[in-house]
C-alpha positions as CSV (number, residue, x, y, z in Angstrom):
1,X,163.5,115.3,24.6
2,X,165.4,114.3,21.7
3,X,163.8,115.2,18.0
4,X,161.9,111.9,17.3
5,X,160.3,112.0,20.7
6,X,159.0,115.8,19.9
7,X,157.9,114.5,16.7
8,X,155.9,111.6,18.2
9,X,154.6,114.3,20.1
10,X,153.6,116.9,17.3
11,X,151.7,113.2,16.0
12,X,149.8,112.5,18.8
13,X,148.6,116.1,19.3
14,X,147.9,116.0,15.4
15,X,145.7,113.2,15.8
16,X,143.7,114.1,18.5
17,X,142.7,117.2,16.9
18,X,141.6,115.6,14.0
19,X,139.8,112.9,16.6
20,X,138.3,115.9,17.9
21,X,137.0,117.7,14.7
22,X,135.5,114.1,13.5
23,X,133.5,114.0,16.5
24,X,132.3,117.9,16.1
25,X,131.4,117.0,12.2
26,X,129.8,113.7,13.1
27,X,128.1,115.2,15.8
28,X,126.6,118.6,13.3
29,X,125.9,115.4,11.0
30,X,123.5,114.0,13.9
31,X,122.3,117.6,14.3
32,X,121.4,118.2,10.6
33,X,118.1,117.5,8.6
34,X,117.5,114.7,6.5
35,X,117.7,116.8,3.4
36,X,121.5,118.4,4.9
37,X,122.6,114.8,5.5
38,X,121.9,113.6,1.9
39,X,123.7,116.3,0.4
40,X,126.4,115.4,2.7
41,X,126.5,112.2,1.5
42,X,126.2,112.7,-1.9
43,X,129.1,114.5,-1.6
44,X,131.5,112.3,0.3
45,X,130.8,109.6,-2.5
46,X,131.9,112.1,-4.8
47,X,135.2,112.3,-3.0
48,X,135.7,108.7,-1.7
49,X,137.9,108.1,-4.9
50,X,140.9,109.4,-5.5
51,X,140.9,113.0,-7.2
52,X,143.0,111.2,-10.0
53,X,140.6,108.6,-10.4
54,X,143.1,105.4,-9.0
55,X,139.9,103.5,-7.9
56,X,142.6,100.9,-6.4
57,X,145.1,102.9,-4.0
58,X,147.0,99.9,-4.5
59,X,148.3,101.0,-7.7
60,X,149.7,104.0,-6.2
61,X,152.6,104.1,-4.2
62,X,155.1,106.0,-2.2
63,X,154.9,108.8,0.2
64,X,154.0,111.3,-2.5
65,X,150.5,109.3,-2.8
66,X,149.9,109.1,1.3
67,X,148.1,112.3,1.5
68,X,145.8,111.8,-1.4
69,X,145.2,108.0,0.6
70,X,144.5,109.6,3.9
71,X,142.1,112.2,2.5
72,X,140.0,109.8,0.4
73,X,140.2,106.8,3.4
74,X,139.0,109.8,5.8
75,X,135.8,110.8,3.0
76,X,135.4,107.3,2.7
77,X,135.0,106.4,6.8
78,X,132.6,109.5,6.8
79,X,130.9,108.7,3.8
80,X,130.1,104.8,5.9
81,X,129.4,106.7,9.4
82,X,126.7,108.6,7.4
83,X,125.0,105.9,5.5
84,X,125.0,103.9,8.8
85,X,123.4,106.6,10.6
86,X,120.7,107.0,7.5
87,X,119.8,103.2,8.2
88,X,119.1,103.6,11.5
């Protein structure tokens, strides 16, 4: 296996990990109370922006602005699941 093929592994074990924790946090989500779930969402559209306060990710650019992207895209697809669930 040469080194980009272990690193396309390392990936795809990354990601199912974090496929598996979404599930276990949207599942405790599903669990919680009304009154835990609000907080929960109160807080994930405090942290759908980015922490610097880009409001268009656009404007950012480059690899030193991916994590910051991925975190706030994640709170963001979180933040929907919630309020989805709420409507329901």
């Amino acid at each position: 296996m040469d080194m980009m093929d272990r690193l396309a592994a390392r990936i795809d074990g990354l990601e199912g990990r974090l496929i598996a924790h979404r599930r276990m946090l949207e599942k405790l989500l599903d669990l919680s109370s009304a009154e835990m779930r609000a907080e929960m969402l109160a807080w994930l559209e405090d942290r759908e922006v980015m922490l610097d306060g880009q409001e268009d990710p656009g404007v950012v650019s480059g690899p030193e602005a991916a994590l910051e992207l991925a975190l706030s895209d994640e709170m963001r697809l979180l933040h929907d699941r919630l309020a989805a669930a709420k409507g329901r």
